[in-house]
C-alpha positions in Angstrom: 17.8 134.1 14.4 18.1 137.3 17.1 15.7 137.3 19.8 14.5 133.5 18.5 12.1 134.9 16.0 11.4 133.0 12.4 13.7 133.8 10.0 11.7 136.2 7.7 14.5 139.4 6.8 13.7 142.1 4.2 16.9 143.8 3.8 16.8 147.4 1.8 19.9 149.5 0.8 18.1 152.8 -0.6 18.1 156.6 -0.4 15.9 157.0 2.8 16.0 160.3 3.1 14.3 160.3 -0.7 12.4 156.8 0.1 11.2 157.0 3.6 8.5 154.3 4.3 5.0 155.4 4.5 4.1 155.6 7.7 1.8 152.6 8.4 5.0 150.3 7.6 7.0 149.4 10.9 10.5 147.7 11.5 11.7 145.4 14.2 15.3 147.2 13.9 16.5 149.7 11.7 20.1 150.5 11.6 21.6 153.6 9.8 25.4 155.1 9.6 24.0 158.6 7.9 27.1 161.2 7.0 27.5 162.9 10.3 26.6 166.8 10.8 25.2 167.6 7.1 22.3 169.5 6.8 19.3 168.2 5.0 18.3 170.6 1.8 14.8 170.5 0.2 15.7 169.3 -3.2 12.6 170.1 -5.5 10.6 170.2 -2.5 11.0 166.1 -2.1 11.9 166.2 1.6 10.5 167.4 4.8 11.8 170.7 5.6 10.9 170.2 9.6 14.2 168.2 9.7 17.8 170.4 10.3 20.4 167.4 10.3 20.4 164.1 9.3 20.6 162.8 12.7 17.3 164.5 13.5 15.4 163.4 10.1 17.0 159.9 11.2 15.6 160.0 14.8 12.3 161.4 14.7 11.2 158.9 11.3 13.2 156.4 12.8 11.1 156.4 16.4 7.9 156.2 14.4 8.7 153.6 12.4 9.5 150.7 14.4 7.2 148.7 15.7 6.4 148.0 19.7 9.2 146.2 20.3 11.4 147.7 17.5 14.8 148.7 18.2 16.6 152.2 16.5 20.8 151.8 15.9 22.1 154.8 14.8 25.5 156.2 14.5 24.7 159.6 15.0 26.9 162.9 15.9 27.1 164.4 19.7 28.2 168.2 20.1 29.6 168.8 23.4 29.9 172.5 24.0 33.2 174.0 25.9 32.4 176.9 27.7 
């Protein structure tokens, strides 16, 4: 398997931004394609409000989540500004 590790895979297709892990669980990888650019609404107060976009809710729990070695692939939206 990648990076010559034992083959031990837990693989979960779920609402994250719902079902984030608690914070004491960590991932060797975590890979996400979230919709790009939508803005994250509190539904019945169930989600953090700190978060603006997707991509940032996706970073910032996505950094603390993985473990030492861990490795974050996200396809994520870039704004270039024309001036």
């Amino acid at each position: 398997m990648a990076y010559g590790r034992p083959v031990s895979l837990n693989y979960v297709c779920d609402d994250s931004i719902l079902n984030w892990p608690a914070p004491n669980e960590k991932f060797d990888m975590i890979i996400s394609s979230p919709p790009l650019g939508v803005r994250i609404r509190n539904q019945n107060g169930k989600i953090e409000t700190n978060f603006d976009t997707i991509e940032h809710f996706l970073i910032e729990k996505g950094i603390h989540s993985l473990t030492k070695d861990g490795k974050l692939i996200g396809h994520i939206k870039t704004i270039i500004e024309e001036r």
